[in-house]
N, C-alpha and C positions, 0 to 999 in steps of 0.2 A: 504494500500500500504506500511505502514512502515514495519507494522508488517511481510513483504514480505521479504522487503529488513534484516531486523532483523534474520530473519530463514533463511536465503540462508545465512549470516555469520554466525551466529551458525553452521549451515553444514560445511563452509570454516573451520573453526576452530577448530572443531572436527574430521575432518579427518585429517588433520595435526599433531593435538596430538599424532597420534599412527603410525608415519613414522619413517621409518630407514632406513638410508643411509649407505653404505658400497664402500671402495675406494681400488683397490689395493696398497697392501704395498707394496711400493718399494724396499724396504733393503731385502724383502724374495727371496727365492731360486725359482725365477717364470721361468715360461718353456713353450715356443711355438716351437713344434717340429712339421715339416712334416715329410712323408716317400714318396719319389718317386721311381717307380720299372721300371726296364727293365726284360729283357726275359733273363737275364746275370747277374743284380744285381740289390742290391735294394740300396740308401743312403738318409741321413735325411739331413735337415737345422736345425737349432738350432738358438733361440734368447729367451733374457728375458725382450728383451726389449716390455711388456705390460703394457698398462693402459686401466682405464674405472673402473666400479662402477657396485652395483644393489640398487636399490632401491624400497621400496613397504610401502604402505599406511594400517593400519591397527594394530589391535594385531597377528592377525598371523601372523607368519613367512613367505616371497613371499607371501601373501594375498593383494585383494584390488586391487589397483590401481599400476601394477610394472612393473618396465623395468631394464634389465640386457645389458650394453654396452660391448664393447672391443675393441680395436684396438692396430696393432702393425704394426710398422715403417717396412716397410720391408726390407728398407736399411741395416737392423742390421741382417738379416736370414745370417749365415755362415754355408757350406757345407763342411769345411775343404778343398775345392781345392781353390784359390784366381780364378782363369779362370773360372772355374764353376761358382763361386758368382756372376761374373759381367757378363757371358754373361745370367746367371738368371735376374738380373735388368736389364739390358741393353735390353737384345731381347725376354726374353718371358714374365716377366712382365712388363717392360716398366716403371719402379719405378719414374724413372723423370717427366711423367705425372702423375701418381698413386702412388705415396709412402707410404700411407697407404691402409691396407685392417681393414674393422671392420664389427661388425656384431650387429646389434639391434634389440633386442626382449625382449618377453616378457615370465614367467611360465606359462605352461598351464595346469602342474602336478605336484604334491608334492606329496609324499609318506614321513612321516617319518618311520625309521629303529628301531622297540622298544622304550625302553624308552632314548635313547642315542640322543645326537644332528646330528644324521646324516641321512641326507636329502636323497633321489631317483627323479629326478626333468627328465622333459621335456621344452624346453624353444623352441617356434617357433618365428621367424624374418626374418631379410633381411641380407643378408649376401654380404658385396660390395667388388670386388677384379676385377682389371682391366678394372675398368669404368663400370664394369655389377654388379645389384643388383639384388640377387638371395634370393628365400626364402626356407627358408630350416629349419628342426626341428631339435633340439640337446640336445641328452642327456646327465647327468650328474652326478653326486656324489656331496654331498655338506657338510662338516662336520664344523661345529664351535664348537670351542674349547680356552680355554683360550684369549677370545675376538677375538681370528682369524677365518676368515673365507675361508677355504682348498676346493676350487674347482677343479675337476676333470674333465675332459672328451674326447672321443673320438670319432673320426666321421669321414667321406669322404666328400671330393667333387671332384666334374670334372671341367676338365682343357674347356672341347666343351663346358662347362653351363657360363664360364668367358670368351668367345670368343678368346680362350687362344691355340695357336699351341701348340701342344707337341713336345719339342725340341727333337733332335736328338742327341746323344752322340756321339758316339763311332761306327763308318764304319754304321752309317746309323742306328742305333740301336735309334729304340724312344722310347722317354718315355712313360708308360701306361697312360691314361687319368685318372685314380683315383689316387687320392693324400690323403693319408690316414694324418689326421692333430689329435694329442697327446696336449693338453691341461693342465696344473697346474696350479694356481695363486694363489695368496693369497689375502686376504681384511680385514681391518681395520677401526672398526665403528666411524663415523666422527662427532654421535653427539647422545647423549642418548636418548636412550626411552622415553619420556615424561610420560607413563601409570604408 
């Protein structure tokens, strides 16, 4: 029976050896942009205000045991009209109940690009916006370079999957149900490789 409990901490220990944690860096040029379209025009929201991490257990890169967060305050999404911004919080997402949206998951592909640090990933999870958790696949670019780490990506979702009206603009003009969402961050390793 020791020798039980002895191997399952050896296991414990061993897989922690070869874990890497990665944090967004705050001070970078991070970018959470949507695109919403009408039949008339299409405009974006803009914020940087993101946080969240990945981490994976292992020597390979996203191998093993990993999970990739994110979350962004949505209070901070600006559309450039101040009217537009608040009746966004206000009546279609409802930010005072829900003020964040985030998304948790995991890799479920890696590809690297040549001999370069630059990743082709697929990452599926849950994806929470308006009180509804949706799961959905995302893909992405992933390049580390001078200790940073430059994610990329682009993806849709819909507004009926977040039990989300699509507001009206302008003499009755609604918005399309796909919201095309544009992606940058960056990350900064929070604690060496042990290997």
């Amino acid at each position: 029976m020791k020798k039980k409990y002895i191997l399952i901490l050896i296991l414990l220990i061993s897989s922690s050896i070869y874990a890497d944690e990665w944090h967004i860096k705050k001070d970078a040029d991070n970018l959470v942009q949507f695109t919403s379209s009408t039949i008339i025009f299409d405009f974006d929201g803009t914020t940087n205000n993101i946080d969240g991490y990945i981490y994976w257990e292992g020597k390979e890169i996203f191998s093993g045991k990993n999970e990739i967060y994110f979350e962004v305050d949505l209070n901070t999404v600006k559309t450039g009209i101040g009217k537009r911004d608040r009746d966004m919080r206000e009546d279609v997402l409802e930010t005072e109940k829900w003020p964040i949206t985030y998304f948790k998951g995991s890799f479920i592909k890696v590809e690297k690009k040549g001999n370069q640090n630059i990743y082709s990933v697929k990452i599926l999870g849950k994806m929470f916006v308006h009180g509804v958790e949706k799961e959905i696949e995302i893909p992405g670019k992933i390049k580390i370079e001078n200790g940073v780490m430059d994610v990329e990506s682009k993806f849709s979702i819909y507004l009926n999957d977040f039990n989300i009206e699509a507001p009206s603009l302008v003499a009755f003009i609604k918005v399309a149900q796909e919201i095309k969402l544009k992606l940058n961050f960056k990350l900064e390793q929070t604690r060496e490789n042990d290997n």
